[in-house]
MITI-916180 format. One record per residue (C-alpha): x, z, y. Coordinates in steps of 0.1 Angstrom, whole numbers, plus 2048, in hexadecimal, padded with zeros to 3 digits. Example, Ala and Ser with C-alpha at 12.3 -4.5 7.8 and 13.67 -1.06 7.14 Angstrom:
2
87B84E7D3
8898477F5
//
This chain:
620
78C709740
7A072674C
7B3726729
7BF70172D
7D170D74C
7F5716747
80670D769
7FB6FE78C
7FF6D8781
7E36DE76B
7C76E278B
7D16C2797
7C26AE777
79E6BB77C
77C6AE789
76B6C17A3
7546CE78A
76C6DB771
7836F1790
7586FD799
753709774
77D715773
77472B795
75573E782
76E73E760
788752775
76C76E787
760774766
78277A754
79078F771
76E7A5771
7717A974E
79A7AF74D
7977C876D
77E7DA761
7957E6742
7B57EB759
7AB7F1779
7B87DD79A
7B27CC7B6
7927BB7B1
77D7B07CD
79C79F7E0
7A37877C7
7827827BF
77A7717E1
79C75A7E1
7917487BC
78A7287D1
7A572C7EB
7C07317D3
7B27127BE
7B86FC7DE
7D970C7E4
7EB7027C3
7D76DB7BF
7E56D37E8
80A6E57E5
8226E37C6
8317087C1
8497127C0
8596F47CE
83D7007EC
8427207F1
8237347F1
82675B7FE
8077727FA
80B78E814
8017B1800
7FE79D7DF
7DF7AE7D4
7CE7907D6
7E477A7C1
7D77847A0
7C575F7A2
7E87527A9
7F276478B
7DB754770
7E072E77F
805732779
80673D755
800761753
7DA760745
7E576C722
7FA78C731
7D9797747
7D37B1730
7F47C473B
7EA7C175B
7F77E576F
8017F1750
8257F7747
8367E1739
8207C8748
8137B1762
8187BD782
7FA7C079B
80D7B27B3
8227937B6
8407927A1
8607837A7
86A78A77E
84A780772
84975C77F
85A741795
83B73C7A9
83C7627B6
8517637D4
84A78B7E2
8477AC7CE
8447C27EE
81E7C67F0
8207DA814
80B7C482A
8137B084A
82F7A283C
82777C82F
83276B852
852779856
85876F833
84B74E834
85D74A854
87D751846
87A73A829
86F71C83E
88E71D854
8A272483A
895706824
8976EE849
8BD6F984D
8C36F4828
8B16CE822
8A06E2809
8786D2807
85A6DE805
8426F0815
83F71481D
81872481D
81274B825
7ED75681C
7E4776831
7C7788834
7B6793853
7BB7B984C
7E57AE84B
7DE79C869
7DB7BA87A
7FC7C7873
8157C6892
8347B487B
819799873
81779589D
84079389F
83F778886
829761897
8387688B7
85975B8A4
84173D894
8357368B7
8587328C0
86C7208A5
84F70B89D
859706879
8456E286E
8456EF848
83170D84D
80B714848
7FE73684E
7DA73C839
7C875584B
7B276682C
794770841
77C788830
77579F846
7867BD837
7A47CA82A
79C7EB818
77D7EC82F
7717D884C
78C7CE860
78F7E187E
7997D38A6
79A7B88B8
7A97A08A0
78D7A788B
7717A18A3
7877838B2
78577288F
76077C88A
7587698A9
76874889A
75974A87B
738752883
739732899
746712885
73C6F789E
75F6F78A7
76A6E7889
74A6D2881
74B6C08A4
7786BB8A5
76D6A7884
75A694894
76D6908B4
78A6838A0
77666B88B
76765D8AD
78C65E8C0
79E6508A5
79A62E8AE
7AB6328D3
7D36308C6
7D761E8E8
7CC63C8FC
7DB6578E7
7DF66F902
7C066A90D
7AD6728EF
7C46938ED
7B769C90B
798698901
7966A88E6
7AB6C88F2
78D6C8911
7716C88F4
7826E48E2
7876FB8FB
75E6F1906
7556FB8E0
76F71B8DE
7867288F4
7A872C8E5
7B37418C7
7CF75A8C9
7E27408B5
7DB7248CD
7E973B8E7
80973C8D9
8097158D1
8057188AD
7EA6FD89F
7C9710893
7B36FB87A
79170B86D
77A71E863
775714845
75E72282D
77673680E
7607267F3
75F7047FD
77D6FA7EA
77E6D37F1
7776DB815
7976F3813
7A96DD804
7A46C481E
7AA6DC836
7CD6E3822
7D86C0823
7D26B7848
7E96D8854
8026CD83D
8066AD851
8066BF86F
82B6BF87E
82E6E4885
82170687A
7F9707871
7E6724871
7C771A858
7AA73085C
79873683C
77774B839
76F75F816
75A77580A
76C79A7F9
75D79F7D3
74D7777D7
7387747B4
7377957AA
7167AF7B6
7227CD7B4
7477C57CB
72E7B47E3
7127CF7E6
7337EC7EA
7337F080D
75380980D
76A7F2802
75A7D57EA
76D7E67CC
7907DF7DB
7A67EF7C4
78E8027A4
79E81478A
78980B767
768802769
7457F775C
7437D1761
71B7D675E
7157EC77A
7377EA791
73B816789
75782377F
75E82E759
76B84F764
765868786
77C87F78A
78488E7AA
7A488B7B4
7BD89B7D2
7AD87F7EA
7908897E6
79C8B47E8
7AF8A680B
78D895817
77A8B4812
7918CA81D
7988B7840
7758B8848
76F8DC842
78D8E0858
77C8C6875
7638DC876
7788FB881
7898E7893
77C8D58AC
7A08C38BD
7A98B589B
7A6890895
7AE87D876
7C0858877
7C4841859
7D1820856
7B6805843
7B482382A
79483E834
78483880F
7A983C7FB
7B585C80F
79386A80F
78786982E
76685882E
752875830
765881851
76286085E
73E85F859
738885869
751880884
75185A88D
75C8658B5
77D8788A4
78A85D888
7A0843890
7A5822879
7C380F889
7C37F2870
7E07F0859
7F87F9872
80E81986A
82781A884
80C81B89B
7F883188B
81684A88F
81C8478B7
7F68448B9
7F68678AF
8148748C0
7FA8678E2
7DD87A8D6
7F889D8CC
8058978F0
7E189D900
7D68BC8EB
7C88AC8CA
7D58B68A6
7D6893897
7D6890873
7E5870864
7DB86B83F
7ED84E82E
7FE84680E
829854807
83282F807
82181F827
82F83E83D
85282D838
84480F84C
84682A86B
86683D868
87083688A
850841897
84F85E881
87386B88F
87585F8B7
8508648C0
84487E8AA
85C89689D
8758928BF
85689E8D4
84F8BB8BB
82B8AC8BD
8118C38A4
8088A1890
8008A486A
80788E852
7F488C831
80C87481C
7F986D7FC
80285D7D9
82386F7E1
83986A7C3
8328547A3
8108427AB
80B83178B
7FF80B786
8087FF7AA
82A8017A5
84B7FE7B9
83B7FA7DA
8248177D6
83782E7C4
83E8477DE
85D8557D4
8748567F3
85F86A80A
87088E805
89587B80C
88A86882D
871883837
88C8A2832
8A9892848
891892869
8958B3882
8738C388A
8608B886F
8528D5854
8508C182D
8388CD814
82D8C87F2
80D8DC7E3
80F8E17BE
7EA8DD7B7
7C68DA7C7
7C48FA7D8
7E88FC7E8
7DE8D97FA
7C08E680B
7D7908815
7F38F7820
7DB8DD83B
7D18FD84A
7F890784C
7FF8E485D
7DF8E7877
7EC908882
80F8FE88B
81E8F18AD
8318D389D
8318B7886
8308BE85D
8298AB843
8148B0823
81C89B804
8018997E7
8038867C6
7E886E7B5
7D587F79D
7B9890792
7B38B7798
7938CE786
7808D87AA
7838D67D0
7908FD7D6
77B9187EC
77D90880F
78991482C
7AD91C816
7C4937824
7E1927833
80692E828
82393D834
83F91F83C
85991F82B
85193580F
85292E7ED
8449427D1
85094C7AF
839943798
849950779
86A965779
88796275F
8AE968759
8BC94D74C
8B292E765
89C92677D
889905783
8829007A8
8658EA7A4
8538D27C1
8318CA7BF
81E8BE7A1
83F8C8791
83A8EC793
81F8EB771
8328D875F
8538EF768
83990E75B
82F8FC73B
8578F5731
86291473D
84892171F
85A90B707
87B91970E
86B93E710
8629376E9
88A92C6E5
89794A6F1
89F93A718
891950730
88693774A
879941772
866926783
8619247AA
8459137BE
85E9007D8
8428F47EA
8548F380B
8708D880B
8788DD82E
87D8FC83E
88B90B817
88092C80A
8A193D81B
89B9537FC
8AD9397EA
8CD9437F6
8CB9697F6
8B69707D7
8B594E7C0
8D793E7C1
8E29667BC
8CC96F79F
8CB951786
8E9941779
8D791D778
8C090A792
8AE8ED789
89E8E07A3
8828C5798
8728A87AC
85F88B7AA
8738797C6
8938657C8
8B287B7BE
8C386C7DF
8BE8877F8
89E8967EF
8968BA7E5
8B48C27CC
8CE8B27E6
8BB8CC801
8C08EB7E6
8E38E17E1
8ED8DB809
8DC8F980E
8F090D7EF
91A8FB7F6
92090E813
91A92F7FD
9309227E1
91191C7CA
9088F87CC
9168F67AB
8F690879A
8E28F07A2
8D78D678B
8C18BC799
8A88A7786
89688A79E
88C86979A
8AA84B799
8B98397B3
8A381B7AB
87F80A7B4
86A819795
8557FB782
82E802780
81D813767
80E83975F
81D857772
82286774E
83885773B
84784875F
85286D764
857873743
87385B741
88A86975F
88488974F
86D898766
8558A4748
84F8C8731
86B8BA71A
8808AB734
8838C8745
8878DF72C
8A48CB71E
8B18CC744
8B08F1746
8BB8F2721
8DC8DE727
8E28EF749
8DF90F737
8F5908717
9118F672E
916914741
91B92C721
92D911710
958917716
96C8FD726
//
């Protein structure tokens, strides 16, 4: 079945049994595809039958559908055309794992930070009202979205414009990494656990619809028996018509469901209940996270093909030796404890871990509170979701001089996730705020060293970590380290690559390629980006004629722009050769040949140092 189907229209021409058998077609296939790439898999697993329903009631893209994250639209994906391309999923060169606006006209949204589907979908439906443009506009959002603030100031817009084209789908599984934490979650528990609500309106209209002549009457009515069944959902609050639960995997009963909001003259929120990893045992039996996002896998058993332990995993063990020294420290994540490794801290120290839901800007001032009253808050989350909390990063963290630490990880390339992951603009936006200490450790064992440097300081600092493997978890508790110092790991007399992070091996391993060319090549650990080894000016920028200063991070005022403000007031800026990522959003595929490309590998920084080098013996 699933191969006959090369675009939406082609749902609409089935029998009930034939979408049943295409539903089992499509968990098999993306079992089978996901286990070879990796990917989101237990999310799109549970919206087979929703996303069905979607495309046979509403006509994308002349109805706009908008998946809020996008990790659940690889369903979406293989309805409109893209089955053959599956294997080239996260792979460069390849299908995206997330939405994609060059991929296909039926993908609307490429940013896959949540929270975001209602102000979207609220922006198109008033644009398409004040333009005569039709359709209808649909945003499907998950409850572990839902409890993002922005998804709150949308509705609060909704509840106010009232837009008749719009139809919010409120994906309710239960989770979003994890169980969904707060009282939105429980809220929605509470209705789905009890579906007389829906069962008995059914009934009530069937019975009312014969009284036209007292149409008020009958409103009334049924308004009385509704709040007598349920008292009123946060949506009814704000005036916006609630229809469900419905069960996920009913799909004729969601489709049903589908077609009576989009009749409804104003904006519907439609309630629909799945299950995360529906049809496959081993995402259902995970109780961490239902095999959310899995890198390769055995289809057979649900394990993965590889275990490796990676700098996640170094940060979860090292945090929790440190809780236990430590008794003030507290650790906060946002929907992420499994992927920044702190399940086993949350499991020892339940009373001092904090999961706010995906909400990052609160996460931040949520710690400045706890810094304020004598705690040493720790706030793991990945490079690219801190950007969602500048503001509270600079005015209520770093103006206060508050001791808060934050662990950014997948800092720099991330790989298969792409341009919304990669987190490649933390050391520009990081570096320009007052107060705040930057880091970056160049392996395993500088991590662990420099969390002890951050829980002994009386202000704010931040650590940033790549994704990647490393060979153990080093000797815990690590020394800490003196700020601000660097360390030069190899000396030389010719140039000197000023390397960050997971930079600094690969600036050793080229500096022995030029050694065997006759370049004499020094190489410094510039694992402080902010305070700078004050070293640089008075022994460095004096001693070697070259600086190449290496980072995986945007070019645009990150770590080389630091070296060279740091260096122009001294006459020397103009040693300095900086080699950093482009001013551009990087496409998704492997770190490798990611880096490679921009240079930031052995060869390309070899030929970096080598050019620098030969343009300054070279006459004018």
């Amino acid at each position: 079945m699933l191969e006959t189907i090369q675009s939406p229209a082609d749902l609409r021409h089935l029998s009930s049994a034939e979408l049943d058998e295409l539903a089992s077609e499509i968990r098999a296939f993306l079992v089978e595809r996901i286990s070879e790439t990796g990917g989101h898999l237990s999310p799109n697993l549970g919206v087979v039958e929703l996303t069905l329903a979607l495309h046979r009631v509403f006509e994308s893209p002349r109805d706009a559908i908008v998946w809020d994250t996008g990790h659940q639209a690889y369903v979406h994906k293989l309805v409109t055309g893209r089955r053959d391309r599956f294997d080239t999923l996260r792979q460069q060169g390849g299908l995206s794992g997330y939405p994609s606006r060059a991929e296909s006209e039926h993908d609307l949204i490429e940013n896959s930070h949540a929270s975001t589907s209602l102000s979207y979908a609220l922006g198109i439906a008033e644009a398409r009202l004040r333009t005569g443009r039709p359709g209808d506009v649909v945003a499907v959002i998950g409850d572990g979205a839902l409890t993002g603030g922005m998804a709150y100031e949308a509705l609060n817009q909704i509840a106010h414009l009232k837009p008749p084209n719009l139809i919010v789908i409120l994906n309710d599984n239960g989770r979003s990494y994890a169980p969904t934490v707060g009282g939105v979650a429980e809220h929605l528990a509470q209705l789905r656990l009890d579906p007389r609500y829906e069962r008995v309106k059914t009934e009530i209209d069937q019975r009312l619809k014969d009284l036209k002549p007292a149409h008020e009457a009958a409103r009334r009515i049924k308004e009385s028996l509704k709040q007598l069944l349920q008292p009123a959902t946060i949506f009814d609050s704000l005036g916006i018509k609630y229809s469900g639960p419905v069960d996920g995997h009913d799909r004729p009963a969601i489709e049903d469901l589908l077609r009576r909001a989009r009749r409804h003259k104003g904006p519907v929120v439609v309630h629909v209940a799945t299950e995360k990893g529906r049809g496959y045992g081993p995402a259902v039996e995970e109780e961490i996270d239902r095999m959310h996002g899995v890198s390769a896998f055995d289809p057979l058993t649900g394990h993965p093909r590889r275990t490796e332990l990676s700098y996640s995993d170094v940060f979860g063990e090292a945090i929790f030796a440190s809780a236990q020294r430590h008794p003030d420290l507290v650790a906060i994540t946002a929907a992420m404890a499994s992927s920044t490794g702190l399940l086993n801290f949350a499991r020892e120290f339940p009373e001092r871990f904090f999961d706010v839901g995906i909400c990052e800007q609160h996460a931040v001032t949520f710690a400045a509170g706890l810094a304020m009253s004598g705690l040493r808050p720790v706030v793991a989350i990945y490079s690219t979701f801190l950007q969602r909390a500048f503001d509270q990063v600079i005015m209520d963290v770093a103006l206060h001089r508050l001791p808060v630490v934050f662990v950014l990880d997948r800092a720099g390339v991330t790989g298969p996730d792409g341009s919304s992951h990669h987190g490649v603009f933390d050391l520009s936006y990081l570096r320009l705020i007052p107060n705040l200490r930057v880091c970056s450790p160049a392996d395993a064992t500088e991590l662990c060293a420099l969390l002890e440097t951050a829980l002994a300081l009386d202000g704010p600092i931040a650590i940033r970590f790549p994704r990647g493997t490393v060979p153990a978890t080093p000797d815990l508790p690590a020394e800490p380290l003196p700020v601000g110092r660097w360390e030069e790991v190899r000396k030389g007399r010719d140039a000197v690559v000023l390397a960050v992070g997971r930079l600094v091996e690969v600036a050793q391993a080229a500096a022995e390629q030029l050694a065997a060319e006759g370049i004499d090549c020094g190489v410094v650990n510039a694992r402080w980006i902010k305070p700078l080894d004050p070293r640089l000016v008075s022994d460095w920028a004096q001693r070697y004629p070259v600086l190449v200063t290496a980072e995986d991070n945007v070019g645009s005022g990150g770590f080389g722009s630091a070296v060279m403000e740091a260096l122009a007031p001294h006459g020397l800026a103009g040693k300095v050769r900086p080699v950093a990522l482009p001013d551009a959003f990087l496409p998704h595929g492997k770190p490798g040949p990611i880096l490679a490309e921009h240079g930031l590998d052995v060869a390309g920084l070899a030929q970096a140092v080598r050019a620098a080098v030969g343009a300054r013996v070279t006459p004018a």
